[in-house]
N, C-alpha and C positions, 0 to 999 in steps of 0.2 A: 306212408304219409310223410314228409319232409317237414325240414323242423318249422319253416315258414307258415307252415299252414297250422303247424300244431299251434307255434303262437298266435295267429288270427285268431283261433276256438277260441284259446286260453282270453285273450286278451277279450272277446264279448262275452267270455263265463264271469271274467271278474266282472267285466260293468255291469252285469244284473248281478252279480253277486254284492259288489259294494253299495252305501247307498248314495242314492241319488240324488239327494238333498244336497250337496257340492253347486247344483246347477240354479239351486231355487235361490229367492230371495231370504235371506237369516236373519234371524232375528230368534230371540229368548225362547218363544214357544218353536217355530220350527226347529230349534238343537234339540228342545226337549222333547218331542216328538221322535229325534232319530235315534236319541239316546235309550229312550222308551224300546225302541226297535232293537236296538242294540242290545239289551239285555236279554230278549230272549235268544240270540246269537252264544252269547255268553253261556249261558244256562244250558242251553242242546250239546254246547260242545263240551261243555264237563260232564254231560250226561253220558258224550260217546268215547271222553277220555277212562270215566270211571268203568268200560269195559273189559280193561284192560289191568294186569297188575303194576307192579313198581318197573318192572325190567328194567332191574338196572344196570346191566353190563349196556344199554343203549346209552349211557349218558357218564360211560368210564370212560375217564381220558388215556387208559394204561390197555384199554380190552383190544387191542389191535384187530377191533372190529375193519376198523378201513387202512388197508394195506397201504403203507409206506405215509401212514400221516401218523401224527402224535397224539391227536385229537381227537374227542368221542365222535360216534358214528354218530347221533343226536346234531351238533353244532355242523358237520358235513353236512347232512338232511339239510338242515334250515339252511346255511348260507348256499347252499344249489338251488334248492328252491328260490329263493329270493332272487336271485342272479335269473334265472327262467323267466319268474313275475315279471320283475324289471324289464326285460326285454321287450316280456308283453304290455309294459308301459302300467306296469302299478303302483309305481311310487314316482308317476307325475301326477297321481292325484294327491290332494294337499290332506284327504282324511287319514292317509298310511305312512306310518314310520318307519322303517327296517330296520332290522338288526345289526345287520352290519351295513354301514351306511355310506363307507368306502370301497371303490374300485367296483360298486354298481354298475352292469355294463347299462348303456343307453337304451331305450327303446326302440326296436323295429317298424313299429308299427305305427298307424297316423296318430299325430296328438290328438289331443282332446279339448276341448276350450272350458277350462274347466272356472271356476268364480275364482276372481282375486280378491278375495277378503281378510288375508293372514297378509299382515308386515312384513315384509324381506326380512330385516334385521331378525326379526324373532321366531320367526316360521319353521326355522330347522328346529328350535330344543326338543329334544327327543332324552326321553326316561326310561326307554327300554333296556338298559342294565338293570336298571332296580328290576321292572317288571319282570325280565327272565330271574334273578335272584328271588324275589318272593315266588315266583311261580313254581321255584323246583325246590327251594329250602324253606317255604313255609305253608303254600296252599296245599301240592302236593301230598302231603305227608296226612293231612288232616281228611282225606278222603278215597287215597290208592291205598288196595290192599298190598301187602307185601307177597313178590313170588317173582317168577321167571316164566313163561309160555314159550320166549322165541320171537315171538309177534312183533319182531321190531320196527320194521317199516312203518306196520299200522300202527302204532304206537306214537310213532314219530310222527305221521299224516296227525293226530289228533290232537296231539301236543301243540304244533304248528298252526292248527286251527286255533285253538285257545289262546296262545301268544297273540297271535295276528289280532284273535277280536277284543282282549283284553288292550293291546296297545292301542288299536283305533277307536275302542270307547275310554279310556285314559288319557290320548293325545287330543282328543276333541274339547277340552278344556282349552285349547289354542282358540277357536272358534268362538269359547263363552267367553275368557277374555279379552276376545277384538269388540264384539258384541257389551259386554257390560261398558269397555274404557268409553266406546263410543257413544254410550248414552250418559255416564258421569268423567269425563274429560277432566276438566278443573280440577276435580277429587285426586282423581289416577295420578294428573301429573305431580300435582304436590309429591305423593307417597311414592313416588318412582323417579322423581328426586331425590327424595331425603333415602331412597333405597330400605324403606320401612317394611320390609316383609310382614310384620306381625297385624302392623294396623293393612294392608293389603290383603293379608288372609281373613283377617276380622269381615272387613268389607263384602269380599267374596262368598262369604258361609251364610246359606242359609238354615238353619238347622230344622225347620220342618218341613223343607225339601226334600233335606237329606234323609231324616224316618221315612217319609213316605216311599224315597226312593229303594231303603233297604227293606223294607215291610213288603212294598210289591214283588221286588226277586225272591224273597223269600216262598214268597203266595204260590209264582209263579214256577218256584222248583217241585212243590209240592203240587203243584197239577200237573207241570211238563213229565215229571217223573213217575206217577203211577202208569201202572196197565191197563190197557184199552178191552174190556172187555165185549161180545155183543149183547149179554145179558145186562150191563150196565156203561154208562158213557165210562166210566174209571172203576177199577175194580175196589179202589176205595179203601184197602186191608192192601198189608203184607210190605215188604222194603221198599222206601226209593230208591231211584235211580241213582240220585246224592243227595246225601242230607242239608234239608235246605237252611238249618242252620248255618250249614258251610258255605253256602252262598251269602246267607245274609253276613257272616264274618268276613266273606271276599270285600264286600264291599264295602262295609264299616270301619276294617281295618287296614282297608290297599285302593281299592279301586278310587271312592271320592278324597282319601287324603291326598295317594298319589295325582288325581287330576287338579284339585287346588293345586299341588305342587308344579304344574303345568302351569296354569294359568298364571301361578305367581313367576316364574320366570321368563315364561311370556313379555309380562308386564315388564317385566326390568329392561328388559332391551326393546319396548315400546318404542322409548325414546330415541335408539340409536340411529 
């Protein structure tokens, strides 16, 4: 198979792979609707990263895993991949951020008409530094066993999943603050004026959104993560898959601060 055709696959795996809500009309309940969606993305793939141990010679920048580079085999993984994606045309959709987000080669394949709902000006800010730093020096560590298997590759497929869905439910704070400036204008502008971050974040919080948002992933680790018995729909006893406290900490303590932190910079170059 030549590479053209791999990318055609790749490029209709991602568009049933990402969601579809790009095309729909938006507003406050459809984001939260995808974002709904989005959590259990989240949840499956820490399920299939906790299969794995720490391996960490995968993520040594000294392990001369990849010949004649300086760099962990881990950041190789991702920025090939993404260069591949790209081609296959996934980061002309406005839900995905990349990692590395220079010298992207172009897409091959046909565009896609996708909503212009994101501001030029502020459409690029992207957070994934932060996101890959909490992902490997703080969530990480709070639910991979320590060890080594070898398993690197797969390792790195799972890790990459988790980045990807952690950055495009994080980055879709872009979406809620086009969506909120749009229904309180006057307000936004004042504060994105005076460049008030505090009273902007005020604004944006809603704090019994937020419990119910960390209450449901938490529910949802602890159903996604038990064993399917045929004697019982869950087998109800014995470990999860990840503890779903540790989901509910992802998100209490990274996932919704970091996306207000999206939308608040969003907002500042609203006006540019």
């Amino acid at each position: 198979m030549d590479l053209s055709m791999v990318l055609i696959l790749l490029y209709f795996s991602l568009g049933t792979a990402m969601d579809s809500s790009v095309n729909d009309v938006f507003t406050l309940d459809s984001i939260r609707d995808s974002l709904v969606r989005q959590e259990d993305s989240i949840v499956f793939a820490l399920i299939e990263r906790a299969k794995f141990p720490k391996n960490s010679p995968l993520y040594d920048q000294n392990s001369n895993l990849v010949p004649g580079s300086s760099g962990s085999l881990f950041l190789s993984l991702l920025q090939q991949t993404e260069a591949l994606q790209s081609k296959a045309g996934r980061y002309a959709n406005p839900e995905e951020n990349p990692f590395f987000p220079y010298g992207l080669p172009l897409p091959v394949v046909p565009a896609h008409n996708y909503s212009k709902i994101l501001y030029p000006a502020a459409a690029k800010v992207n957070l994934n530094k932060n996101i890959i730093d909490m992902y490997f020096n703080q969530l990480l560590p709070l639910f991979i066993a320590d060890g080594d298997d070898g398993n690197y590759a797969s390792t790195a497929s799972t890790d990459i999943n988790c980045l990807q869905a952690l950055s495009r439910r994080i980055h879709y704070g872009k979406f809620v603050a086009e969506i909120k400036y749009q229904e309180n204008k006057k307000e936004y502008d004042l504060l994105i004026q005076a460049k008030n971050k505090d009273a902007m974040m005020k604004l944006l919080t809603v704090e019994s959104v937020e419990e119910k948002v960390k209450k449901r992933v938490e529910k949802k680790a602890t159903v996604f993560g038990q064993d399917v018995t045929l004697a019982n729909s869950t087998s109800g006893t014995g470990k999860l898959k990840v503890d779903p406290s540790v989901v509910f900490r992802l998100y209490s303590d990274w996932v919704i601060p970091l996306t207000k932190d999206v939308e608040v910079e969003y907002l500042l170059r609203r006006l540019n």
